[in-house]
C-alpha positions in Angstrom: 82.8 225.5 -171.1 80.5 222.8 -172.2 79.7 219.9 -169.8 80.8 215.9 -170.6 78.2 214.3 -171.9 79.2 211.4 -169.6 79.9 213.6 -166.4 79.4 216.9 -164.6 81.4 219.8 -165.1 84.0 221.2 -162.3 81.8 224.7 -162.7 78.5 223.0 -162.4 80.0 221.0 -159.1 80.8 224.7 -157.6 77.9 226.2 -158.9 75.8 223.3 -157.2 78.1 223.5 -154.0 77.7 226.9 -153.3 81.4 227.5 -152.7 81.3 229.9 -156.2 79.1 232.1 -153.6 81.8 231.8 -150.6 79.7 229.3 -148.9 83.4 227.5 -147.7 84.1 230.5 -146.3 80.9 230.8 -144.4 81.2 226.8 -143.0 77.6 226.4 -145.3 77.8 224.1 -148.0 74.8 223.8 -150.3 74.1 220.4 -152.2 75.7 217.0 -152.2 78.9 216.8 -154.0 79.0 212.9 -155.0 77.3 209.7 -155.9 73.3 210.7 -156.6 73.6 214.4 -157.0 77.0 214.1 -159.1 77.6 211.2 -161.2 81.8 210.9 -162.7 83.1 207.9 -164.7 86.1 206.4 -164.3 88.4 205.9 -161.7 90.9 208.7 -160.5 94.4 208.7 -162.7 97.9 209.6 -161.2 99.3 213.3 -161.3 102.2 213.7 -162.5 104.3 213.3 -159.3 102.1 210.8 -158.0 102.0 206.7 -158.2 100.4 204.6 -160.7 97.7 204.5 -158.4 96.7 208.0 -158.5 98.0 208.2 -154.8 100.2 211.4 -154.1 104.5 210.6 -153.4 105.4 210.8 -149.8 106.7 214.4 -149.2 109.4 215.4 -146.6 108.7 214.8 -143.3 105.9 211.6 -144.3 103.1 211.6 -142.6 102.1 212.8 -139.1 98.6 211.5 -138.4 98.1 208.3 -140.9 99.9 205.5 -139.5 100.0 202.9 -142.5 99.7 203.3 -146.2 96.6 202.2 -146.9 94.7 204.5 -144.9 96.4 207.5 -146.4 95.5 206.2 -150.1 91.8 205.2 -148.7 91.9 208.8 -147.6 93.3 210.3 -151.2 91.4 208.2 -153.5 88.0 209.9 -151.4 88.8 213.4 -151.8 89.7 213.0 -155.2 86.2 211.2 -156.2 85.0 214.4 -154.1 87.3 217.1 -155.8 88.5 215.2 -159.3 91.0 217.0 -161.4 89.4 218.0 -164.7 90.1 220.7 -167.6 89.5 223.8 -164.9 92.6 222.4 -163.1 93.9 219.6 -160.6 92.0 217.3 -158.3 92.2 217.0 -154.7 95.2 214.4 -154.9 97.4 217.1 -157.1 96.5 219.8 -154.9 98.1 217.9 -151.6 94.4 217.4 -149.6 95.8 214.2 -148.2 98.9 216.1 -146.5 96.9 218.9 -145.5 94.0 216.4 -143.8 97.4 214.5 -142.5 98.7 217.9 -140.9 94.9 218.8 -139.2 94.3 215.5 -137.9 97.6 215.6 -136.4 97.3 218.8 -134.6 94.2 220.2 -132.5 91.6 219.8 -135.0 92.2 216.4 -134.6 92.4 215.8 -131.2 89.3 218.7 -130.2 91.8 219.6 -128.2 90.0 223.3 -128.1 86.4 222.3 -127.6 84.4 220.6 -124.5 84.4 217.4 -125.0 82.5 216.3 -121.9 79.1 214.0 -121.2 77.1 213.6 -121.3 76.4 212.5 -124.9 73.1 212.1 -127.0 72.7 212.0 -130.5 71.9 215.4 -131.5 68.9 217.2 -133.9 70.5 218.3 -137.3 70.2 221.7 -136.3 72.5 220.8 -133.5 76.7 221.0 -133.9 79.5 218.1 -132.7 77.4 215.4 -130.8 80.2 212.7 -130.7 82.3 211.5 -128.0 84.7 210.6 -130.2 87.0 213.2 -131.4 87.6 214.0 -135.6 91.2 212.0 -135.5 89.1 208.8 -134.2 86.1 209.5 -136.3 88.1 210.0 -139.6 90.2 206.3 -138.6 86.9 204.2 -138.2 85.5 206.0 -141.1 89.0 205.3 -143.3 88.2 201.4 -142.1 85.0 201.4 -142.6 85.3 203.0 -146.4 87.3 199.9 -147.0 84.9 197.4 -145.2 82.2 198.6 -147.4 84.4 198.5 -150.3 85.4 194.5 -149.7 81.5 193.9 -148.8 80.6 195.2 -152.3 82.8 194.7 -154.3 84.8 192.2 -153.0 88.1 194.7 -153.3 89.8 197.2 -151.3 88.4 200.7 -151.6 91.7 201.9 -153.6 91.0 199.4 -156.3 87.5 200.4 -156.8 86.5 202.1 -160.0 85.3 205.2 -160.0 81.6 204.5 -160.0 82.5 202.0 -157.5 83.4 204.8 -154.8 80.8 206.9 -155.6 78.3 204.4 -154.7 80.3 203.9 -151.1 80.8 207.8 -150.8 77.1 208.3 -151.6 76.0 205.5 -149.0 77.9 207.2 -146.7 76.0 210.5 -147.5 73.0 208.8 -146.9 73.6 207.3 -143.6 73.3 203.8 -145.1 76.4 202.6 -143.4 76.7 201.6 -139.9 79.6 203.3 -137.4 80.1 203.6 -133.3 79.9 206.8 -131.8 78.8 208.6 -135.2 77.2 208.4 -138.0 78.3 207.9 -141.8 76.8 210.8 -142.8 79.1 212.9 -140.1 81.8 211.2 -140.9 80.7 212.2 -144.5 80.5 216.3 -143.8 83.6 215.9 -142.2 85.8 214.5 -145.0 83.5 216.4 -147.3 84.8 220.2 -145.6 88.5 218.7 -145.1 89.1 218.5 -148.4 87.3 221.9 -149.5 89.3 223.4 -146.8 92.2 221.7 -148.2 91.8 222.8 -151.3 90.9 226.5 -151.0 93.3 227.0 -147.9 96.6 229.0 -148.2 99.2 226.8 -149.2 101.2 227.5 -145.3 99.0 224.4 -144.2 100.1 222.3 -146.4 96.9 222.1 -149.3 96.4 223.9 -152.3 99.6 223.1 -154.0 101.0 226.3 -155.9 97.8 228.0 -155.3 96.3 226.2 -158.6 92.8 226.4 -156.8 93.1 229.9 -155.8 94.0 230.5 -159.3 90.9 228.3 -161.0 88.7 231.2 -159.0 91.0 234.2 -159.7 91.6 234.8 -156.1 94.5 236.7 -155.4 95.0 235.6 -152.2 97.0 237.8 -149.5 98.4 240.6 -151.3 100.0 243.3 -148.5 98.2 246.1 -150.3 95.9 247.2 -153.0 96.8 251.0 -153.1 98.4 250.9 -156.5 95.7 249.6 -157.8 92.3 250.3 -156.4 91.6 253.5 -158.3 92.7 251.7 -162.0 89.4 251.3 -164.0 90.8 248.1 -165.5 89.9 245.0 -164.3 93.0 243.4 -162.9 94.0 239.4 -162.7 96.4 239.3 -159.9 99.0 236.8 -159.3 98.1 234.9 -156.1 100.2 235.2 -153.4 100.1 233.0 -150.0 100.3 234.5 -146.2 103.8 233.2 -146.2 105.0 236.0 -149.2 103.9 238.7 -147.5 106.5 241.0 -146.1 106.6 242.8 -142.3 
């Protein structure tokens, strides 16, 4: 595949990433993934099922975590400038990131609800894991707000009417530590969106990402197949039909 002359190719972003070498998997990722070390044009355009604003349609249920609008299409147009849609296959918006960050936030990974969260509290050596007295639910909210503080500080505009150069310079602040927040920095706030929506993407669909498993199919992972006897002894290379925990029989 050749790379846009005016961008950077989905396959370069991975190779870059380190996720084409499992480093999701591992909880390592290698390089930034926007603003100075990747640089898009444009600004993010609706999937098909989505709004004229490229912000995913409320799904059954709503939402469980986000409690307006606004932060849930702050929190779409982000992952999408971090995972766009291009000719490899759908962005983060298409793939339902939103809902599956929705879902975490709303259950323990939002609340820390399985980690000590006790004092005291001192910011922490870069070598060093979760500092923050504030758990990921609160640290994603501030950081949604802030996102669209910057933006009006900027640009004069909320962060969802940005262009898409106009993010990536926020985004990339952010990555930098440029922007102020209580508790914890931008940049963590950064790493943490930054893994959501990796993790939503590559996920198994049963939490509530990776939307027809389109991104386990833009890798050729087969996902959760209940057995590979038929097949391991055919010299043929195989593409296998992706399948999620959820069609896997007793």
């Amino acid at each position: 595949m050749e790379k846009d002359k005016k961008g950077y190719s989905r396959r370069d972003f991975l190779k870059t990433s380190g996720i084409a070498t499992g480093a999701v998997i591992g909880g390592g990722l290698i390089g930034g993934l926007v603003g100075y070390n990747v640089k898009r044009e444009g600004k993010t355009t609706a999937p098909e099922g989505g709004n004229k604003e490229g912000v995913p349609v409320q799904r059954q249920g709503g939402l469980k975590f986000f409690m307006s609008a606004n932060e849930f299409n702050v929190i779409s147009q982000a992952t999408e400038r971090i995972f766009p849609k291009d000719d490899l296959g759908p962005g983060a918006i298409e793939l339902g990131v939103p809902f599956f960050i929705d879902n975490q936030l709303a259950g323990h990974y939002g609340s820390n609800a399985r980690e000590y969260m006790q004092g005291p509290f001192y910011e922490g050596a870069p070598t060093q894991g979760y500092q923050s007295s504030l758990n990921r639910g609160e640290i994603f909210r501030q950081g949604i707000a802030r996102l669209d503080e910057e933006a009006k500080k900027r640009f004069e505009k909320p962060f969802t009417e940005l262009e898409g150069k106009q993010m990536d310079e926020i985004l990339t602040a952010f990555q930098k530590d440029e922007v102020s927040m209580n508790g914890v920095t931008a940049e963590f706030f950064f790493k943490l969106l930054r893994m959501a929506t990796l993790e939503g993407v590559y996920a198994d669909p049963i939490y509530g990402g990776n939307t027809n498993m389109d991104a386990w199919r833009m890798k050729g992972f087969p996902g959760h197949h209940a057995s590979y006897l038929q097949d391991i002894e055919k010299d043929t290379y195989l593409e296998l039909e992706p399948k999620s925990v959820s069609e896997m029989g007793p």
